[in-house]
C-alpha positions in Angstrom: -5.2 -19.9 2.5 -3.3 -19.7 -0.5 0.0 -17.7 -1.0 -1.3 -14.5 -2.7 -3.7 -14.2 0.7 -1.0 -15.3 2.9 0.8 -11.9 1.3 -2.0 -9.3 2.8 -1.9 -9.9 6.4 -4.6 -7.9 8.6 -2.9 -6.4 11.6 -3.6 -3.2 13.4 -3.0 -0.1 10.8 -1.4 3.0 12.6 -1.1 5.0 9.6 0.7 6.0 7.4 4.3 7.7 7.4 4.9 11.0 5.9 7.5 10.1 3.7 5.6 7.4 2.4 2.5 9.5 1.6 5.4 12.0 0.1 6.3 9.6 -2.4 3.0 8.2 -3.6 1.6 11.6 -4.3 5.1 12.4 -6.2 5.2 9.2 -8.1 1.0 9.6 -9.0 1.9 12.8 -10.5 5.0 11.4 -12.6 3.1 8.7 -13.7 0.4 10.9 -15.4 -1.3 10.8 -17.2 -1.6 6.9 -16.6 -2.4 5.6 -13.6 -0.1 4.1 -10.7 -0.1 1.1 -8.6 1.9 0.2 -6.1 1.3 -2.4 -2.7 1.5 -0.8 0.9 3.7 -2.7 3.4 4.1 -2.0 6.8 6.7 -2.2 9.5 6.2 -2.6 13.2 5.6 0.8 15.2 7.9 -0.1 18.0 10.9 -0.2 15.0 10.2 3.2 14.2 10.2 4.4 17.8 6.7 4.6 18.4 4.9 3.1 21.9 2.3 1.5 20.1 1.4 -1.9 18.9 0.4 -2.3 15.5 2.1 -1.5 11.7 3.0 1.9 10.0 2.9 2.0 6.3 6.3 2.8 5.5 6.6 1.4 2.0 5.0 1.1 -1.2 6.3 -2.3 -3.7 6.0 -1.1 -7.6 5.2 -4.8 -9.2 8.0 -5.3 -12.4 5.5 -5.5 -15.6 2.7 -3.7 -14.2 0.5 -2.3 -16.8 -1.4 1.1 -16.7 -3.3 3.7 -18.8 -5.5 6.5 -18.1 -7.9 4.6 -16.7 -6.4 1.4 -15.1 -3.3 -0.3 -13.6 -2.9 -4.3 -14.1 -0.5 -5.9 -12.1 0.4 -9.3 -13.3 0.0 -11.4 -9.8 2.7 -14.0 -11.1 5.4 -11.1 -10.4 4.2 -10.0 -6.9 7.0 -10.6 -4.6 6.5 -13.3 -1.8 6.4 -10.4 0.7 4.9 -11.1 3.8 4.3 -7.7 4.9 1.4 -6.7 2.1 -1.7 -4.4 3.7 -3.1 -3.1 0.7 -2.7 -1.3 -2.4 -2.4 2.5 -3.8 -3.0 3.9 -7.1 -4.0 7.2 -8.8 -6.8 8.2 -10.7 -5.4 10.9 -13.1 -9.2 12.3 -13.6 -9.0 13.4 -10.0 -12.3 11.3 -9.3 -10.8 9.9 -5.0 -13.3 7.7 -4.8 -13.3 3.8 -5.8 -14.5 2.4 -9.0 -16.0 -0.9 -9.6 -12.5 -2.4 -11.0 -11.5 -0.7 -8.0 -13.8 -2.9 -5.0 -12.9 -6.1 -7.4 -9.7 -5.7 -6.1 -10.0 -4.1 -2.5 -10.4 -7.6 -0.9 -6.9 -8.2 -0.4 -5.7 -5.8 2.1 -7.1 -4.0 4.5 -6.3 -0.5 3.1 -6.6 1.2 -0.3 -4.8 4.6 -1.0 -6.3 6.1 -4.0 -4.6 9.6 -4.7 -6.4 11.9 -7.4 -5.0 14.3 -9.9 -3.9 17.3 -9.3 -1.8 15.6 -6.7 -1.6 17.7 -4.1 -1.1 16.8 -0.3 -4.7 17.1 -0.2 -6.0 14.7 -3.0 -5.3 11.7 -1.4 -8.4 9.1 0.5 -7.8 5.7 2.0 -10.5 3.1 2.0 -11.3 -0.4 3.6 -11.4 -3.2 1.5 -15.3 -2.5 1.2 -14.6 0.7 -0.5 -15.6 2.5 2.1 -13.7 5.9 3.6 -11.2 5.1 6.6 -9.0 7.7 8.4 -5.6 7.2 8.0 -3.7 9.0 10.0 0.0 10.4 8.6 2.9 10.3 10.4 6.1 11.7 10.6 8.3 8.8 11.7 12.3 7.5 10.5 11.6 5.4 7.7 13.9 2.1 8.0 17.4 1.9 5.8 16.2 0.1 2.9 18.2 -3.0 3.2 15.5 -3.8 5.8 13.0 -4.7 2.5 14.7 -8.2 2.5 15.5 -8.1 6.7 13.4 -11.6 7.2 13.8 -15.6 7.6 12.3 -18.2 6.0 11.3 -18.6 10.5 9.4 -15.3 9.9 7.4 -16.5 7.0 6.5 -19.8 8.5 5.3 -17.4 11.3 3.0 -15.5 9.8 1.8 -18.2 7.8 0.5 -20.1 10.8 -1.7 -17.1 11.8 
């Protein structure tokens, strides 16, 4: 398995928090009339409060030098951070198409979610799919997110970890 895998772990998807979803939909519509890409990380339910096992998507990583247009986002992989709690990706279509397009499924493999939020950018223009392109529920919800000194709240003992899986 080689690192940029390593990053998009598969794990048990919750959802996604509110906030989260808040700020995707708010940045999609700044962003226009280019497009915008960011990666979907998770933190553990029972962190947030929750009685559940699994991950809530609680933040999204903007990649420095990531390229985008009207009708794409590039992300140079070289700048990815070595973040080991990658599910997936989200971007916008400003042409309000929500549905994946064939640059789009090139890159759904890694992950096991992809947010793709369409213009006008309301709450409502918003889809997630699995890394086959195909619609998924994902379910929002309103938890605390975690301070944000928590981005870099790992050891090199957590790494090694989920590297062994």
């Amino acid at each position: 398995m080689g690192l940029f895998d390593a990053l998009f772990r598969s794990s048990s998807i919750l959802g996604i928090a509110e906030e989260t979803l808040e700020f995707a939909i708010e940045s999609s519509e700044a962003s226009h009339p280019n497009e915008y890409m960011g990666f979907l990380r998770g933190t553990e339910a029972d962190r947030l409060g929750l009685d559940s096992d699994g991950l809530v998507i609680t933040d999204i990583l903007v990649v420095p030098g990531t390229e985008s247009n009207s009708v794409s986002a590039t992300v140079k992989t070289s700048q990815i951070p070595n973040d080991v709690k990658a599910l997936g990706s989200v971007h916008s279509h400003p042409n309000g198409v929500i549905s994946p397009s064939a640059a789009d499924l090139e890159t759904f493999g890694r992950g096991s979610v992809h947010v793709i939020i369409g213009a006008p950018y309301r709450r409502s223009d918003w889809q997630a799919f699995d890394s086959q392109g195909q619609r998924t529920q994902l379910n929002v919800i309103d938890v605390e997110l975690p301070e944000t000194e928590d981005f870099f709240d790992f050891t090199q003992a957590d790494i090694d970890d989920e590297l062994r899986r």
